[in-house]
N, C-alpha and C positions, 0 to 999 in steps of 0.2 A: 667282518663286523656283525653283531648278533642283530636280528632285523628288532624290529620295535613293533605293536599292536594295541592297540585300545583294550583296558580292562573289562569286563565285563561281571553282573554279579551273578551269573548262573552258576556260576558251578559249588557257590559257597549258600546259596538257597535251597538246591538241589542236597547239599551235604545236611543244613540246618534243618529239610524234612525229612531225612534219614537218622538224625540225634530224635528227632522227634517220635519217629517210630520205634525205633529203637527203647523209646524210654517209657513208651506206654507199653509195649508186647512185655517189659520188664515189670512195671508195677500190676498189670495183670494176671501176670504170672504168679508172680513171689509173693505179691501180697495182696490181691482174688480171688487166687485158687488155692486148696487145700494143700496140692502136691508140691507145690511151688511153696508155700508157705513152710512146708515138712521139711522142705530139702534146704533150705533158706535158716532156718534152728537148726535144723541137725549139726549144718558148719560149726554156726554160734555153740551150741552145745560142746562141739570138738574142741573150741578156742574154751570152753570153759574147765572143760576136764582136763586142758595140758594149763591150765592156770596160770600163761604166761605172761600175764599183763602184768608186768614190772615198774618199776620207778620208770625207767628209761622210756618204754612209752607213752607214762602219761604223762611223763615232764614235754615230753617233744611235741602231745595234745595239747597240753596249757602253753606251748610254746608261738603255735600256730597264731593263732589269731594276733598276736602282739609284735616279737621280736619278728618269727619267719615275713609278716605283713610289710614289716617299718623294712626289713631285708631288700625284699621286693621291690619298695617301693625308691630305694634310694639304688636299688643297683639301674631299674627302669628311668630313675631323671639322668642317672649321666648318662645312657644310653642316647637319652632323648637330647640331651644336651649336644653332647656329641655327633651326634647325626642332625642335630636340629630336627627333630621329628617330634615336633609337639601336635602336630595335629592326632596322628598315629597314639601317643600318649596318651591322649582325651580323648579318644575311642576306644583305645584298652583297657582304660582306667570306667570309663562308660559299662564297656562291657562286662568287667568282674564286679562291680557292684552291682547291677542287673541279675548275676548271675551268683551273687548271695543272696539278693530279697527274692530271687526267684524261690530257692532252695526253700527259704523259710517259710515264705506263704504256699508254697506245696505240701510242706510238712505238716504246718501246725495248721494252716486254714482250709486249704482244698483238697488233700486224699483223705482216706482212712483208709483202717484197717482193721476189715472186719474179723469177730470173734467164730473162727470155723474151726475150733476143737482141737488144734495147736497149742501144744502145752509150749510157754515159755511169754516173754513180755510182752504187755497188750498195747500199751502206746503206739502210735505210728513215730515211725523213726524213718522214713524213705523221705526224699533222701539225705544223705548226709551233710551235716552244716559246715563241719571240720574238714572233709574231703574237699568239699566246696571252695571254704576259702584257702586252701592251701595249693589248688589246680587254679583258682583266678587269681591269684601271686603269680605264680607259672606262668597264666596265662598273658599278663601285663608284658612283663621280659619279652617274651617270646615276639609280641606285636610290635614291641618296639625293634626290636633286633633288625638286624641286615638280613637282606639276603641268604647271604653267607656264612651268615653266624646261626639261623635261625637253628638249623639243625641241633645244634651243640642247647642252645636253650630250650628245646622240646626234649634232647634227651635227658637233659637236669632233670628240667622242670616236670616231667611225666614219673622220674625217679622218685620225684621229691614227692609229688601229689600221690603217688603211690604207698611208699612208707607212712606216709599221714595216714592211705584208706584202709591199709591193714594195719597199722599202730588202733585205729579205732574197733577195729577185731578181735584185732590182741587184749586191749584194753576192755571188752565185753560191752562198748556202747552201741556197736551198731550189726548188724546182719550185714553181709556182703553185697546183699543185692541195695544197697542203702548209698555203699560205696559206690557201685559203679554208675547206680545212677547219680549219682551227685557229678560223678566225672563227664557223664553223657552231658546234664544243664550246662557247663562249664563251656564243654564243646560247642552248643548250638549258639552258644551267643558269642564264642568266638568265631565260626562259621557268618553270625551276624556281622561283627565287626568287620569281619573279612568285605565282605559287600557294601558295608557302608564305605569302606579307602578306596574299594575299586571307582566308588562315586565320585570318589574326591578331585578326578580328571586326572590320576595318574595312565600311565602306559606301561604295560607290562614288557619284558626283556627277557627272548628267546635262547638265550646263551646256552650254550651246554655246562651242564650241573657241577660245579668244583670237587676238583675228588675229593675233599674232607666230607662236602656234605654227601657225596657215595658212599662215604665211610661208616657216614651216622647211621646212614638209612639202614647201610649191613647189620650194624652196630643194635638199632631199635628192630630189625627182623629177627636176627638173630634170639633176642632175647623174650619179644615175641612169640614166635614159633617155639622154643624151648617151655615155655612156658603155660603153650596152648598144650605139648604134647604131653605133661606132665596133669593138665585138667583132664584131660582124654584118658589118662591112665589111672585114673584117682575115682572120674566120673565111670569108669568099665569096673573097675575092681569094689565098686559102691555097690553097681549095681547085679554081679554076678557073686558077690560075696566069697570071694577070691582069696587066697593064703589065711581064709579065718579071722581078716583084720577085722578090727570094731568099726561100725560105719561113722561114728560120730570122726574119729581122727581121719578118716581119708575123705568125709566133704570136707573138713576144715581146710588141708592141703590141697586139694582140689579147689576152696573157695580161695584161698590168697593167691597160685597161681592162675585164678581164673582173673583177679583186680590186676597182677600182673598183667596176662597178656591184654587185656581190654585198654588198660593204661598203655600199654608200648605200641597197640591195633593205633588208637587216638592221635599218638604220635609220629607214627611211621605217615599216618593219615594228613595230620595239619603239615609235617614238612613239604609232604608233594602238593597239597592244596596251595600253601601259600611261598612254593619256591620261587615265585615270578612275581609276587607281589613286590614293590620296591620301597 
């Protein structure tokens, strides 16, 4: 029999001051300092010289906010239904709205972004509104889910938040570092959520890990690490100016598998964070 133990919310506090650090050393960077700011366009520049923002992804940007939302939202009541986890609902549901007005009053009220000789748009655009709501869609499913299932809804739902944060790259509306931090706000307030259920008087269940969700975890490492090693080769060959490529196209392939691996990092992350949560 798996023993049983009382929940505790440290480790998802602990996590939520780590989204947080995380998301300032990134807006510091990318959009306070020049270098950061340089390498940050340069992507954007790449995604605009290969011109690929198509019908397809900005049908799938005006798709976000409406259809992917109402998606979301009805795949999470039967979920809820099903398990009877309405309280679990109303804290996930809590937290991706939280963690859209977060987005917005970051963007348009409390950063900027100053003008340090950075050719390219002057707006603040960190972070992203569209990544936002399309990882607190994700983020909904995933709280309500089992256990057992959770795995399979972080690998969706990381897939899916992902294509939305390079569709918006594609599509020439945001800088990369815009996306990941939109996925970072996404994170800390699910980390939140996670500690508010641990409150709820549940007990956590020591079980050993069902191999499907072994499978996932390979599954989101895998892709991952692939993907980190691809930023490592893109970020070396930028900066040594290597086979004579042009640097605008290899930050861009450097910037989308870097939203990859941070998006699969996020989720390899929540599956272990909240494998015992019930």
């Amino acid at each position: 029999m798996p023993s049983i133990s009382r929940l505790t919310p440290t480790r998802y506090i602990g996590a939520a001051l780590l989204c947080v650090v995380a998301f300032v050393a990134l807006y510091l960077f990318f959009v306070r300092d020049v270098a950061g700011q340089a390498i940050d366009q340069l992507a954007f520049n790449g995604a605009e010289d290969g011109s690929t923002g198509t019908t397809v992804t900005r049908q799938l940007l005006d798709l976000i906010p409406s259809v992917m939302v109402a998606i979301g939202a009805i795949v999470s009541l039967i979920i809820a239904t099903v398990r009877r986890a309405w309280f679990p609902l109303v804290v996930a549901v809590s937290a991706a709205m939280a963690a859209v007005v977060t987005t917005q009053l970051l963007k348009n009220v409390i950063l900027t972004r100053p003008e340090l000789g950075v050719d390219g748009y002057v707006p603040n655009s960190f972070p992203s509104g569209h990544t936002t709501v399309a990882a607190a869609s994700a983020l909904v499913v995933f709280l309500v889910a089992s256990p057992h299932t959770r795995w399979l809804a972080g690998t969706i739902g990381a897939a899916f938040a992902v294509a939305a944060g390079v569709s918006t790259l594609v599509s020439l509306w945001h800088r990369p570092s815009d996306v990941i931090a939109a996925l970072l706000v996404v994170a800390f307030w699910g980390c939140v959520a996670g500690a508010v259920l641990t409150r709820s008087g549940g007990r956590q269940r020591t079980a050993r890990t069902p191999t499907p969700a072994r499978v996932g975890l390979k599954l989101q490492t895998g892709i991952a690490v692939l993907a980190g090693i691809v930023t490592a080769v893109a970020a070396g060959i930028g900066a040594t100016g290597a086979f004579g490529i042009s640097d605008a196209p290899v930050a861009y392939l450097g910037a989308v598998t870097a939203i990859v691996a941070v998006g699969f990092v996020l989720a390899i992350t929540a599956t272990r964070l909240f494998d015992r949560l019930p």
